[in-house]
Structures are given as structure tokens and as C-alpha cells.
N, C-alpha and C positions, 0 to 999 in steps of 0.2 A: 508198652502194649496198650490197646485199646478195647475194652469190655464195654459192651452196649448195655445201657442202663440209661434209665429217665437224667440222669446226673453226669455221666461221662459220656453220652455218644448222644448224636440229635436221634429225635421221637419218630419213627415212619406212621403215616398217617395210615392205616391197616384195612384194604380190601378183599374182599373173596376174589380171586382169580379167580375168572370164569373160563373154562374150556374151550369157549368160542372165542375167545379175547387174543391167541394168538392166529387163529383161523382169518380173522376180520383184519388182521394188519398182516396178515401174511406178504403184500407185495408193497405195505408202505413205503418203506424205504427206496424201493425202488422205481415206485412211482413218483415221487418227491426227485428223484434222481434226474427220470426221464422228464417229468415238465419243465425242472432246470434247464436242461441241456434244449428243450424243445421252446424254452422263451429265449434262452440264446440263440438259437437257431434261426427262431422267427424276426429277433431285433435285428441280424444281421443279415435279413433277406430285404426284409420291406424298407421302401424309401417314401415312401408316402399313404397315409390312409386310403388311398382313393384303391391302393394296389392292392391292397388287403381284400380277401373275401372271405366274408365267415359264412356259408349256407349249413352250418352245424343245425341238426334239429327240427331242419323244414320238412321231414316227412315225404324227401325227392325221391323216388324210385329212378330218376336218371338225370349224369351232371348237366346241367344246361349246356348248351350249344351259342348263347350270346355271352361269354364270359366275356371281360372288358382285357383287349390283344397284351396289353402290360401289365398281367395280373399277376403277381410277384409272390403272393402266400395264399392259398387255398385250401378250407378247410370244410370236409364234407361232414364231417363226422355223424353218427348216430342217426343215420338217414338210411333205410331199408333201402339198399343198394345192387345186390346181390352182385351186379358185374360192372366193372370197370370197363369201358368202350376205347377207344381211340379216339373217336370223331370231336367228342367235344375238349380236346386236348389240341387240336392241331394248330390252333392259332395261339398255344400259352406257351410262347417259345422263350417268353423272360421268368415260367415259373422256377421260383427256386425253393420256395416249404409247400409241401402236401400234406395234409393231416386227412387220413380216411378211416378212424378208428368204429368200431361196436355197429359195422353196418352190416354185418350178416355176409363179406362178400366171398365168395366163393372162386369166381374167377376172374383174371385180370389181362384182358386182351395184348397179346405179346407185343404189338407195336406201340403203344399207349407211348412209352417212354423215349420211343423216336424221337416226338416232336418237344421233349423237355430236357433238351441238355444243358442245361442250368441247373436241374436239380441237384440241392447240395441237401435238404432233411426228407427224410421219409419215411413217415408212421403211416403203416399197417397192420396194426395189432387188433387183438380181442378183434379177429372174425371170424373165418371159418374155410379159409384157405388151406386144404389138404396135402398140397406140396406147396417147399419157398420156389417161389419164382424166379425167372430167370430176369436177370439184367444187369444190362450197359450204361453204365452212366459215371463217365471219368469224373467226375467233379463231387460226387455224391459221400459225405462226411459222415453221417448219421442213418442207420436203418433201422427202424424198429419192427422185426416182424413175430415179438412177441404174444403167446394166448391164442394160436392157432390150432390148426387142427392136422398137419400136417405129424404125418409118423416116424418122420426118420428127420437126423440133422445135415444128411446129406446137401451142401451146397452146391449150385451147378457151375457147370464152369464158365460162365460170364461173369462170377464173382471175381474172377482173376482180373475181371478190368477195373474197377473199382480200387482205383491204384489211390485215393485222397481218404476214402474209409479211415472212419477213427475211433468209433463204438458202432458195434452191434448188439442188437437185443434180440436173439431167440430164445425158446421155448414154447413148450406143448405137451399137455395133458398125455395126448398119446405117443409121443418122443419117449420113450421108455432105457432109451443105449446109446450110448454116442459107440460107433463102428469107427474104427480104426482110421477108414479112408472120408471122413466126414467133412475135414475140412482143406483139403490139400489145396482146393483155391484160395485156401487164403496164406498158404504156405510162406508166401513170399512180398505178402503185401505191407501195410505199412500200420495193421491195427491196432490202437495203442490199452481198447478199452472193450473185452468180451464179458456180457451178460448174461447168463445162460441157465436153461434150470426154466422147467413150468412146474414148480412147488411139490413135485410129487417123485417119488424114489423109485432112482435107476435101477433095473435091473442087470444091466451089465457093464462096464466102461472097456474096452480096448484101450491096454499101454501102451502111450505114443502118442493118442489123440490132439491133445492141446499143446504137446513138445515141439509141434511142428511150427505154431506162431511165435517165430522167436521173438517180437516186435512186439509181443505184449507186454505192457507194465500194469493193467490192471484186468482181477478177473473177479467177477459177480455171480457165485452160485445160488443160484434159488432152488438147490435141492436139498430136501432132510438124507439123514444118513443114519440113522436109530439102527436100523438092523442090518446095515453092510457095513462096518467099520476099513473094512478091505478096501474095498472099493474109492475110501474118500484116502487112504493112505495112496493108494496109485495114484490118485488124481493129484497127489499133495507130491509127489515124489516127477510129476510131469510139468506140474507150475512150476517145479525148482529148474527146468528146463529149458524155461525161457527168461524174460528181461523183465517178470514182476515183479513190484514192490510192493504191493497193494494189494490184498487179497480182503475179499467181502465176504461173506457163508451167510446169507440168507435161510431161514428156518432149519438149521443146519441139525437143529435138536428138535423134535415135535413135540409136543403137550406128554409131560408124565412117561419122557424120555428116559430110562437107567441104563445110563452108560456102562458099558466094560470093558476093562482094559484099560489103556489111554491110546486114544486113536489120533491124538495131536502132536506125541512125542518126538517126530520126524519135525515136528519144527525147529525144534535144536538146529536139523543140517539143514535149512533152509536161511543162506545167507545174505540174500536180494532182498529177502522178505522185509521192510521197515515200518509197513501200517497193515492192521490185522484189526478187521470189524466185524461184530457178531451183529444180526438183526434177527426180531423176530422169534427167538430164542427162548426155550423152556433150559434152565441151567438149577441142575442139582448143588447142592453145597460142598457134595461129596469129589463131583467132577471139577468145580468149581478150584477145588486146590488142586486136582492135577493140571488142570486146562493152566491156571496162572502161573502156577511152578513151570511149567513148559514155554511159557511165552517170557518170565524174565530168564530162561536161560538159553535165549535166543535173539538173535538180533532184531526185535520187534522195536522199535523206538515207539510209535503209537499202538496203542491199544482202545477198542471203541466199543462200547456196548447202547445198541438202540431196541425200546422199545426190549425187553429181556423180562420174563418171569422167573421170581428166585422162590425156590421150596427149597428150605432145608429139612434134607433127609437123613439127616443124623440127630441123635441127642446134645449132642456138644456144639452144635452148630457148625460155623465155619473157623475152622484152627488153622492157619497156614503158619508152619515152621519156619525156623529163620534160615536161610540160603547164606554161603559162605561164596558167594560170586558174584562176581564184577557188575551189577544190573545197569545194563543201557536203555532201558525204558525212561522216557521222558514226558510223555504224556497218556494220562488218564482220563477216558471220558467214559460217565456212564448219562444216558441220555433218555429216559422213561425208565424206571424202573417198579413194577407190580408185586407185590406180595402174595406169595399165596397165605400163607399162616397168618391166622387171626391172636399175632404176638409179634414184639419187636425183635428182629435180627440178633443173633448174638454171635458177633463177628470177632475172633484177635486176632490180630497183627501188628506187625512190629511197623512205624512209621519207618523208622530209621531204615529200613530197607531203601525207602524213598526219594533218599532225601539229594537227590540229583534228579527229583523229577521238577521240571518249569513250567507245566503243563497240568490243569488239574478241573473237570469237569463234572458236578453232579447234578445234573438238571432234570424234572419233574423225576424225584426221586419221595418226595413227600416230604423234605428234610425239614424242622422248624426248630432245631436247635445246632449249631457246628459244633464238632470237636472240639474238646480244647487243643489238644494235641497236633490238630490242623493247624490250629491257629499260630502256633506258635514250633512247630518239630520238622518244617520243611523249609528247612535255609535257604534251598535254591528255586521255592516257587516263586514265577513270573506272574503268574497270568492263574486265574481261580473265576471260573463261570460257575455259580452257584443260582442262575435261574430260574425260574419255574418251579419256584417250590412255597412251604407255607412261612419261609422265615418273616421274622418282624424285628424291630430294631432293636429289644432287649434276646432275642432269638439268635441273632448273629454275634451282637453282644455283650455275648452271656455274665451273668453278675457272680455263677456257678465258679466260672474260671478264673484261674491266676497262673499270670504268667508273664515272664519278664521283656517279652518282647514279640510284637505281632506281626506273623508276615515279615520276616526281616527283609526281603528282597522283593516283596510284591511291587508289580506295574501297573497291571492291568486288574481290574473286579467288575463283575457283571454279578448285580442283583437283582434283573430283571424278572417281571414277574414273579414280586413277593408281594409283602405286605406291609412295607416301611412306610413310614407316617412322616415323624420329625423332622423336616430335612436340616432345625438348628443341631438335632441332638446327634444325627449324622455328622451332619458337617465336625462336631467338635472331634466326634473318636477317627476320623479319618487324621488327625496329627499322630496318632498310635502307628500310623504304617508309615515309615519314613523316607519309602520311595517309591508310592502310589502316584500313577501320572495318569491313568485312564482310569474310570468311574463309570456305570451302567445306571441308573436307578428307572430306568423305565418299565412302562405298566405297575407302575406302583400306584399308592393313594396319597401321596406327598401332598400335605398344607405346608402353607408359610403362615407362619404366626411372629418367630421371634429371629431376630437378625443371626445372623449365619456368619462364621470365623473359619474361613476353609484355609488350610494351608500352603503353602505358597508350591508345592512340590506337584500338585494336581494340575494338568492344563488340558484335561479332556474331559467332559463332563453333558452325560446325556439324563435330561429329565422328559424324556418323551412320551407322551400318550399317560399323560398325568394333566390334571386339571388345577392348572397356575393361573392363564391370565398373562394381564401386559406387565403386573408387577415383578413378577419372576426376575426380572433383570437387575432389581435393585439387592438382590439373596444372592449373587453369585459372585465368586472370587474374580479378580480384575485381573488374577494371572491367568486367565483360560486362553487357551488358543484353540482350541474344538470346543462349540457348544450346541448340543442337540435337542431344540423347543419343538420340533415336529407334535402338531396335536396337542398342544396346550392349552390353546382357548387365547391365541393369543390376535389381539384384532387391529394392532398399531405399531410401525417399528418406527423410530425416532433418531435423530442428530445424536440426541440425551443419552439414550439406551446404549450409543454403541460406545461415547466417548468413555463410559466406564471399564470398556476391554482393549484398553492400546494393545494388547500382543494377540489380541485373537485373529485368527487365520481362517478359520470353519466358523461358516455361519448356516445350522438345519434349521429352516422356520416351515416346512411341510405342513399341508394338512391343519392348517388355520383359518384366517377369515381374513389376511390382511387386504385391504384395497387399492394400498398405493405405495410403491416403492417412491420415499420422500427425493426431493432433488436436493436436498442440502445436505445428503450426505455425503460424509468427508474421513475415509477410514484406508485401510492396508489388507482388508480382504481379501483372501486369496479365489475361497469358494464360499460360495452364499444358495443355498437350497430355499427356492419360494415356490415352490411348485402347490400345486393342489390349495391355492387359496382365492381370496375373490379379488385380482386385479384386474382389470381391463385392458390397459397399454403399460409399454414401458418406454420411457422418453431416453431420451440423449441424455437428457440433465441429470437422469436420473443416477447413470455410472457413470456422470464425468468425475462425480469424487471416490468413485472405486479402481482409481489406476492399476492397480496389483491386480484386480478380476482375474483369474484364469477359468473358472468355474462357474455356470449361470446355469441352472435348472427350475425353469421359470413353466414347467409344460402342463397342462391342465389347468388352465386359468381362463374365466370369459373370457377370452379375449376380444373387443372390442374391432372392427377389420375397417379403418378408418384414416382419414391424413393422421390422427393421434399414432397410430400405428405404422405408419409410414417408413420410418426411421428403423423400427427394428425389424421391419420385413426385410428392406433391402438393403441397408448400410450396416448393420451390425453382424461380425464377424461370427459367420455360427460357431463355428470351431469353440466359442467359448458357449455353445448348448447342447450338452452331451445329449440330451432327446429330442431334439429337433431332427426332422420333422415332425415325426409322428406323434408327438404329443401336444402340439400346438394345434387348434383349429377357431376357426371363428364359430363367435357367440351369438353376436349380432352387427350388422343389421337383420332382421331374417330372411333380405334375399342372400344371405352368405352363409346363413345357420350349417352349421359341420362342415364348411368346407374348409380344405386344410390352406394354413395360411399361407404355405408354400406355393398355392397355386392361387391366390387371392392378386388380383392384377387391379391397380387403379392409374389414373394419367398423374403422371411426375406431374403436370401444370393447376391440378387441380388440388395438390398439396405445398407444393414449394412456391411460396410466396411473392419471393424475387423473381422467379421464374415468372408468376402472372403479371409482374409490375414491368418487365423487359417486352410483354407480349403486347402490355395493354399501352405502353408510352412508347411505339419506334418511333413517331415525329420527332417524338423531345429529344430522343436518342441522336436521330439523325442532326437533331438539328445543333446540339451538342458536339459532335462529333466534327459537324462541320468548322465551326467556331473555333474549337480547339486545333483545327488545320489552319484555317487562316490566323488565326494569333501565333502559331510557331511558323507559319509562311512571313509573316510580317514584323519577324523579330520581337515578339511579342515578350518574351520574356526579359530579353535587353531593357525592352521601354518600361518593363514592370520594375527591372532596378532602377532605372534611372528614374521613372515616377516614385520611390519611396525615397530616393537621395534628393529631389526634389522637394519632398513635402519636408523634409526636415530642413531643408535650405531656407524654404517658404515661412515655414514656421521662425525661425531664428530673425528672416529678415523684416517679417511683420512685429515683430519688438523692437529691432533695431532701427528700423525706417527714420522713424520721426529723429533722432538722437544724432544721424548720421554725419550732418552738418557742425553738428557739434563736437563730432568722436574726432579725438587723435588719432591719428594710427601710426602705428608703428614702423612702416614700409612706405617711402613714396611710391614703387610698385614691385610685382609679383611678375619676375619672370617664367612663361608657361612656354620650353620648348621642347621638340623630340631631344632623346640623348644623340642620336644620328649628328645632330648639329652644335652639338655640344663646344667643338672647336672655334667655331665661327663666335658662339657667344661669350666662352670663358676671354676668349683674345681678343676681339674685338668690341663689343656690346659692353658687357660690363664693369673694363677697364674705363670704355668713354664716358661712361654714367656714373661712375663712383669716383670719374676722376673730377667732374663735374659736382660733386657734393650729393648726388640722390643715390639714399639707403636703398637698398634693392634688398628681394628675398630668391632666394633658389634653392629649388626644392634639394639636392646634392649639398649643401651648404645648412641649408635654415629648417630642415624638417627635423620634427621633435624623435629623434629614435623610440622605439615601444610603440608610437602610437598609431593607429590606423589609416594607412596612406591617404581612405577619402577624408579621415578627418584633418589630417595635415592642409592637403588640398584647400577645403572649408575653410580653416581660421587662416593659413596665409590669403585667399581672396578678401577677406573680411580685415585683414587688420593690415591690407596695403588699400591703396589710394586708388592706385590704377592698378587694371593688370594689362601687362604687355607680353601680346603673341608673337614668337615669331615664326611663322607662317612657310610649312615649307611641302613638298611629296611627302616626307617622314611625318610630320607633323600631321596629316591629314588622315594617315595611316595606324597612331598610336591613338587607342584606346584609352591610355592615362590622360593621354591631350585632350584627346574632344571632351572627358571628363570637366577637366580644369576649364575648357573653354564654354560648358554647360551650367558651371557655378557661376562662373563670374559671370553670363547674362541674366541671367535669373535674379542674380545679385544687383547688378544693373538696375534690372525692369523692377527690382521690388523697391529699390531705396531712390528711382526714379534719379539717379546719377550716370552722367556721362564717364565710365569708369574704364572703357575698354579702348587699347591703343594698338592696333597689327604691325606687322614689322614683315612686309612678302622680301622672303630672301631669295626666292626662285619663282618662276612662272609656276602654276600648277593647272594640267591638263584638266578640262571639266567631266572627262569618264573616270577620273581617277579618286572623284570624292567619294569617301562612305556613304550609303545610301541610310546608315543612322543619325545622320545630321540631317534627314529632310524633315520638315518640321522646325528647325532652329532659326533665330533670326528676332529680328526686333518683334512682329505680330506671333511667330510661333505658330504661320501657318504659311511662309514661303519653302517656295522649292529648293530642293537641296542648291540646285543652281543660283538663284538668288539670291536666297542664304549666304551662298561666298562671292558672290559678286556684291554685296550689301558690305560686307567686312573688307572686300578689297578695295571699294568706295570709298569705307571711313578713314581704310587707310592712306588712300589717298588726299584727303582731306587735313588729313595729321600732320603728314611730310608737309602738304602746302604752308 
């Protein structure tokens, strides 16, 4: 059991609740609701800033007539307006968000909406519209025609087109009954989300009314119920009617409320029911145990109290008994909570009721010391938001308590917006929860003073909107894989900094001063948050070492609108910039200042480099190009081997030259013929020469196996005497030949030796030569014809 006491239960920080205090947040919640759903709405209309128009606040008695034809979100608001026209609408045929809220209007011309069949949001609230109007608009998601002045909830029957509808927001002061037949246009639609209720208490409800949207799963009453208890059990007996899960009661209890009865107890047979949220709320201590006793013996899994004033009105305070039933509640949120008594709470209750809850929230509740019992009596909590309150780090914990184990099952802890200092002395008792993986400490006053020992089991860790600096990074556990420095004064991110977190995956650096994403970064990033700091560009270089990127939210940064920029205007894949476009715009130059960078156009030639070096050299180009044709017209690459087996010829026989007369060799000669003629020489030829005493070499016979045919080639001309060709159509035809026949002049002309002997075993036709022997011959500038009339000479000369 748990008895509040400075010693057993944390301290509440003790206000007068003031009378006006639920008055002033009467539609909190539900304006929080509505801006949510209204920057959703807006993100997913506009594509570009240019399309966006905000004339909020100029004091317009009528909407312009020059709006720009692609104006995608329009927002009039709080401009003495009184009537909505057609005329200056007929060209916004791509609008799709209108905001016209607090302008007094009264009427809204029935065609207006012709020319917007895009429209998918539409806030009309807080003016003074005495009936809802009529309209057509198939695509339309969102309606808000809350805070009017219209007297009945009667919809018309155009609402039956409005087939995409997903929340509605009515109410009005003077809507006093929902009438039986109110909503039969929406009978059949597809509404998933009704908000309803202008804060003030029905006079009558007809059964049946809201049974008729089966399609609903969530419904928002902003009505008190103080003195009809009746009326909220029909209504609660008509939501069991349809497909909600979700039920909200807005100011459902008014200031200095005394309940009687239990007018909740029909929750029991409400079985769809799984989330049940009180806002706004005057709650008795006395009500307080029927209302909870009623919701764990019902299938409520969440339970949610926002913004709620507690007076207890009893001596004994709040006593809830122990319940002998199965409880399926699994999470608890209480989320502002006010006091009225100028004394602490004195609450029991059995934890163990609890203890299958995984879910556990007390935020701006004034808490500055935790249970012990918390700490240690809820085996299956996951996840504990205890933000927004006065704890501090002997507050949380406590030196009071003993206990043999904390948090057995925690994962998740949010301690944001407390008062935690230490983050060593932190880091050391976070090894007490031994399956803590997510960590909150932001809006705290964290220094770093002494080195920090975090346990290996944490790898999510937010220290944001805390004043660190670049040091930060050397205080954190190297097992993080989420880390969140959003707003830390951090002004440099480094190679250094990250090689510390091989497994981190999330990288938040928001809302800092950084300047420059380094290019020698080298990591497995998955997503990296730079937005809202001072960079100018961001290069190629910069994520060639972030391969993994999936994630890049880089938007509200000077951006610089420049060839530096070039790169990530138009080659980088947005898909990896969840705000692009509209968060990006140029800085400077200032002829570009706000323009969005999406629509920033410069010449490809006046960035890319290459591109001005192909512009500014086409001679060289051409004249390259040509070169490179006639070099592969003219065989050019043939001549470019045989020039490097040349130079190594060259090279060999300018050593050997002088020596030659004195060298042995080893072969009187080097026979060089086609294989074609093979028969002629094995039978004839070198029987008569070897039968005659001269050593011959043949390539089939004398070449070294393994070695390189043109080296074979090379040492038999070199280590025979002569070489003898013999000379045929095959021969003039094989490429190995004219080889062999290319060494051995060269060989020749270097060692200035008469070394070459032909052997014509057939005529050879003179269209029949390679035209790669022109150039061959004793000068090495006769014509191919020459060239073998010159060799058929010598061989005539030989035979003589």
C-alpha cells in the first residue's frame, strides 16, 4: 500500500487552484489536437514555399483577386472579413489548405467551392456563421467548423458527398441538442474522427444520434455533464453503437462538480472501448474511486488524464479498495495535474493491482520525489515518462528507499524537463535498471565535470536542449545507436567525434551552430538530423562516407544558392530529405534571398568544370579526335607494338654490336617459314643443310617451351649467324613471319652485318603483300613494293 508522506510518496509542489484555471484551458486539448492535424494537413498540401500564402493578420476586409494561379495553402485568418466571395477563388484550382479562422464571417458565397476541388483541409472556426454550410468537395479530409454561431447540428445534405472526410470539428455556444435526425449525411460515410461539444451543457440528446456513424472510432466531447448524468449515459450507451475505441470527455466535470450516482458505470459493457481520456476536468477524490473502479473493470487498456484538478473531498482522502478482477489496463497517463488543497495528497493503493501495467506516465504533476514502490513493485513496466516535474537526481534517487531491484523490466525513461545536474552520477545508477535501452534527459541542467560509465544495455540517449558544447561527445557510452544533441551549443562535428560510436545509427545535432558537414567523414549512419544550424552548402564529399544515409534533414540552414550548391540542388536524391522542399531556401546571394532552392536555376556550364573545358578547347578536341582516326586508319596500334619490340631489339643490339664479330653463335642459321610450308622445308630444306654439316634452328624444334614466342623469336635471330626466309603467299600472309622477318633486319641494320638469306619458293603476286611491311627494307622508308623486290634481289644475288 502506498501512504503519502514527505518519506513514502513524492512531495506535490501545492497551488491554489484557481476557478478560472479550468475555464482558460477549456479547449486546450483540443486545440493542440486541431494544430496537429492542421500542420499535417498543411505539410501535405504545399510543395513549395512560393505556394504557401499567409495574409493572416493584414487587416483585409476582402481576399485579394491577384492570388498567385498555384496557390496550394491559404491562410486568411484574423482579418475582419465578414464574407467569403467566389471571385477571388476562381483561379486557386490547385488549392488544397484554407485556414479562415476569428474573422467575424458571417457568410460564405455558395459557389466559392466550385472552383477548389482540391480542397482536402478546411478551418472555419471561431466566427459567426449561424448555419453549417453547404458543401461538395469529394477529396475534403478535414473540416473544422468549430465556435460558431449556428443553432442546431443539423448537417445538410451535401455532406453526404464528402465521401474522403476523416474528422469533423463542430460546436456552438448556441447548439444546445443534438436532434435525432442531425447527422443522417453522414450515415454512411467513412468518418473515423467526431469532435463535438461547444463547452457548454446540452439540454437534450435524442437516442440514436451518433449510433448512426458506424465508421466512427473516435469521438471528442467538449460537453460538461454536472447536472444531466442521463443524458451522458444515452450518449455513452450510442457510442457502444458504433466502431469506437477511443473516447475523449472534454470538461466532462466543471469546476466544484459533486457527482452523484456513478454515471460511468455502463463502461463495464462497453467493449470496443480501449482508450478513455479525461481533459480539462474538475475530479472529486470521492468520484475519483468510482470513475477508476469502473474503468479497471472494463476493457479500457489506456487510461489518460490532461490538464485535471484534484480536491479531495473527503477526510480520508483517496482509498481505493482492492478489486478481485482480471485488470487489462496497461497504461497510465496523468499529464498536468493541479491541486486544489494547500496540503499533500493522501492517496492508498495497492500497487499490485498494477503490475501488468507497461505503460506509466506522471508528467507536470509537481512530483520531486518517486515512490519507492514505483520503483521497485511494477515487474512489467516498460516505458515510465516522468517529465515535466521538479525531480532532481537524489529526488529520483531517493537515499529514503530500499529496495532489491529497480524497474525490473524498464526500457524506456523520459526525465525530461527536470532538474538533473550530474550526468556522472546519472550515468553510474542507470546500471540499477538492467534492461534500460532508451534514456530522455532533456531540458535538464546537465554539466559535465567527471567521466561518465554508462552501461552497455542503453543505446538510446537524448541530452537535448541542455547546454554541453563540442565536448559532449567524449561523456557518452560508445554502445549508443540513437543520440540526441539537438541544442546543445554544439558548434563542430568531427571524423574524431563519431569514430567513438561504431554502432550508432541516429545522429540529432538540431538547433546548433554547426558550419560545415566535414568531408572525411567515414561512418554507417543511418539518419543524421542537421537542420536549424549554420551551414551554407553541402558537397558530394561530404556523404560519400555516409553510404548507409537513408535519412538527411539538413532544412533551415543559410543555405548559400551557388556552383557550392550545385550538387545537392540537382543530383542528390531527395527522397533521402524528408523536408525538402519547403524547408530549404537560399540565404544568399541577395539577388536569391528566400527564394526556395527548388526553384533556384543556374547554367550546368557555369558550375561543372569539365563541361567549360569541352566548351572552351573543341579545336584540341577536334583535332585529337582526328589523330586518333587516322592512327587506327593507319594501323597505328600494330606499328605501336612493333615500335616497343623494336626498342627492346634496339636496345639489346646497341650492346651487342660492337662484340658481334667476335660472338659465337650457336646456329649457322634461323630458319623463318609459314607452317603452310612446313612439308617443303622439314623434306627438302633441312635435310640438305644438316646433311651438309650446318646447325640450323627451327622454331617447332628449337623454341625454349614456357617462354614468350617473341622472345624465342629474339634469341634464335641473335644466336644464329644468318637467318633464312623462306619466302612464299603463306609467308607474306603470317603475322609470326613478318615478325621474325622484322627482327632480323633490325638485327641486321644494328650490328651492320649481312645476316639475311630469302629462299622464294613461289612467285608472289604484288597486291598480295601486307600493307604492314611498307616502311620495311634496308632505308625503312621504301615501299611495300620495294621492300620485296629489294629482298627478292638479294635473293637473287645469293643463289648467284
Amino acid at each position: 500500500m502506498i501512504n503519502s508522506s514527505p518519506t513514502s510518496f513524492y512531495v506535490y509542489s501545492v497551488r491554489v487552484a484557481l476557478l478560472l484555471w479550468t475555464t482558460a484551458l477549456l479547449s486546450w486539448r483540443t486545440l493542440c489536437l486541431a494544430e496537429l492535424m492542421e500542420d499535417q494537413g498543411h505539410a501535405s498540401c504545399v510543395t513549395s514555399s512560393r505556394r504557401d500564402k499567409n495574409l493572416s493578420g493584414q487587416n483585409l476586409t476582402n481576399v485579394p483577386l491577384d492570388l498567385n494561379n498555384e496557390t496550394q495553402s491559404l491562410d486568411i485568418s484574423h482579418n475582419p472579413l465578414v464574407k467569403l466571395q467566389a471571385a477571388p477563388f476562381q483561379r486557386l484550382s490547385q488549392l488544397c489548405f484554407l485556414k479562415a479562422t476569428s474573422c467575424g464571417l458571417r457568410v460564405i458565397n455558395p459557389g466559392l467551392f466550385v472552383h477548389t476541388p482540391k480542397l482536402k483541409f478546411l478551418n472555419i472556426s471561431n466566427n459567426l456563421l449561424d448555419f453549417i454550410p453547404d458543401l461538395s468537395l469529394p477529396l475534403l479530409k478535414i473540416l473544422d467548423l468549430a465556435g460558431n454561431q449556428y443553432g442546431s447540428y443539423q448537417l445538410p445534405a451535401t455532406f453526404e458527398t464528402l465521401a474522403n472526410l476523416s474528422a469533423l470539428y463542430l460546436g456552438s455556444e448556441n447548439a444546445l441538442q443534438v436532434d435525432f435526425n442531425d447527422f443522417d449525411s453522414l450515415s454512411d460515410s467513412s468518418l473515423k474522427h467526431l469532435i463535438l461539444g461547444g463547452g457548454f451543457e446540452w439540454q437534450r440528446y435524442d437516442r440514436g444520434s451518433l449510433a448512426k456513424m458506424k465508421s466512427l472510432q473516435k469521438i471528442t466531447l467538449k460537453v460538461p455533464f454536472c447536472e444531466n448524468f442521463d443524458l451522458l449515459e444515452n450518449l455513452l450507451e450510442d457510442v457502444n453503437e458504433t466502431q469506437t475505441t477511443d473516447l475523449e470527455l472534454v470538461n466532462v466535470l466543471p469546476d466544484l462538480c459533486n457527482v452523484t450516482g456513478d454515471p460511468f458505470r455502463s463502461l463495464r459493457a462497453m467493449p470496443l472501448i480501449k482508450d478513455f481520456t479525461i481533459v480539462n476536468t474538475w475530479i472529486n477524490s470521492s468520484f475519483f474511486v468510482l470513475f477508476l473502479k469502473n474503468v479497471l473493470l472494463s476493457n479500457v487498456r489506456t487510461l489518460t488524464f490532461v490538464n485535471v484538478t484534484y480536491n479531495e473531498d473527503t477526510a480520508e482522502g483517496f482509498r481505493f479498495p482492492t478489486l478481485n478482477h482480471t485488470i487489462v489496463l496497461r497504461s497510465l497517463i496523468f499529464d498536468g495535474v493541479n491541486h486544489y488543497q494547500y496540503r499533500y495528497p493522501s492517496i492508498e493503493i495497492s500497487v499490485d493491482m498494477f503490475s501488468k501495467m507497461d505503460y506509466l506516465k506522471f508528467s507536470g504533476t509537481g512530483m520531486n520525489i518517486v515512490p519507492c514502490k514505483v520503483m521497485s513493485s511494477l515487474p512489467s513496466l516498460e516505458t515510465l515518462d516522468l517529465s515535466n516535474n521538479l525531480l532532481s537526481d537524489t529526488g529520483f534517487w531517493w537515499s529514503g528507499c530500499s529496495y532489491t531491484s529497480v524497474f525490473p523490466k524498464l526500457r524506456n525513461l523520459s526525465l525530461s524537463k527536470n532538474r538533473f545536474v550530474d550526468l556522472s552520477f546519472i550515468a553510474q545508477h542507470t546500471h540499477q535498471m538492467k534492461y534500460l535501452e532508451s534514456f530522455d534527459l532533456s531540458f535538464n541542467s546537465i554539466f559535465l565535470d567527471k567521466p561518465c560509465f554508462w552501461p552497455i544495455h542503453i543505446t538510446s540517449l537524448s541530452l537535448s536542449n541542455n547546454n554541453l558544447g563540442n565536448k559532449v561527445f567524449s561523456f557518452l557510452s560508445q554502445y549508443l545507436q540513437r543520440i540526441d544533441l539537438s541544442k546543445t551549443g554544439i558548434t563542430a562535428l568531427t571524423q574524431e567525434d563519431l569514430l567513438q560510436f561504431p554502432m550508432l545509427k541516429h545522429l540529432f545535432l538540431s538547433f546548433n551552430s554547426i558550419k560545415v558537414i566535414p568531408t572525411d567523414l567515414s561512418h554507417t549512419l543511418v539518419s543524421l538530423y542537421i537542420d536549424q544550424n549554420s551551414i551554407t552548402s553541402i558537397s558530394r564529399e561530404s556523404l560519400a562516407g555516409l553510404p548507409s544515409l537513408r535519412t538527411l534533414k539538413a532544412g533551415d540552414n543559410p543555405f548559400v544558392c551557388s556552383c557550392d550548391s550545385y550538387w545537392f540542388m540537382t543530383a542528390l536524391n531527395k527522397s533521402l530529405l524528408p523536408d525538402w522542399p519547403l524547408d530549404y531556401t537560399c540565404s544568399t546571394p541577395p539577388s536569391v534571398a528566400d527564394l526556395p532552392m527548388s526553384e533556384y536555376r543556374t547554367s550546368r556550364m557555369s558550375c561543372e568544370a569539365w563541361l567549360q573545358a569541352v566548351v572552351a578547347l573543341p579545336v584540341t578536341m577536334l583535332i585529337v579526335l582526328a589523330l586518333c582516326s587516322a592512327f587506327y586508319a593507319c594501323d597505328g596500334v600494330w606499328y605501336t607494338k612493333m615500335l616497343w619490340m623494336w626498342i627492346r631489339v634496339k636496345r639489346r643490339g646497341q650492346k651487342q654490336a660492337n662484340l658481334l664479330n667476335n660472338t659465337t653463335f650457336r646456329y649457322h642459321s634461323f630458319i623463318s617459314y609459314s607452317h603452310q610450308d612446313s612439308a617443303w622445308v622439314e623434306s627438302k630444306l633441312v635435310p640438305s643443310l644438316e646433311g651438309a654439316g650446318i646447325s640450323l634452328c627451327i622454331h617447332e624444334r628449337d623454341f625454349v617451351p614456357g617462354q614468350w614466342i617473341v622472345d624465342n623469336i629474339i634469341n634464335c635471330v641473335e644466336e644464329s649467324y644468318k637467318t633464312l626466309f623462306v619466302l612464299s603467299n603463306h609467308f607474306v600472309q603470317s603475322e609470326w613471319c613478318n615478325y621474325e622477318l622484322f627482327f632480323a633486319q633490325h638485327r641486321a641494320i644494328d650490328a651492320q652485318q649481312d645476316s639475311l638469306v630469302f629462299i622464294l619458293l613461289e612467285p608472289i603476286p604484288t597486291n598480295s603483300l601486307p600493307k604492314k611491311l611498307v616502311g620495311i627494307g634496308s632505308n625503312r622508308m621504301k615501299t611495300r613494293e620495294s621492300c620485296w623486290a629489294s629482298i627478292a634481289l638479294c635473293w637473287a644475288k645469293k643463289s648467284s
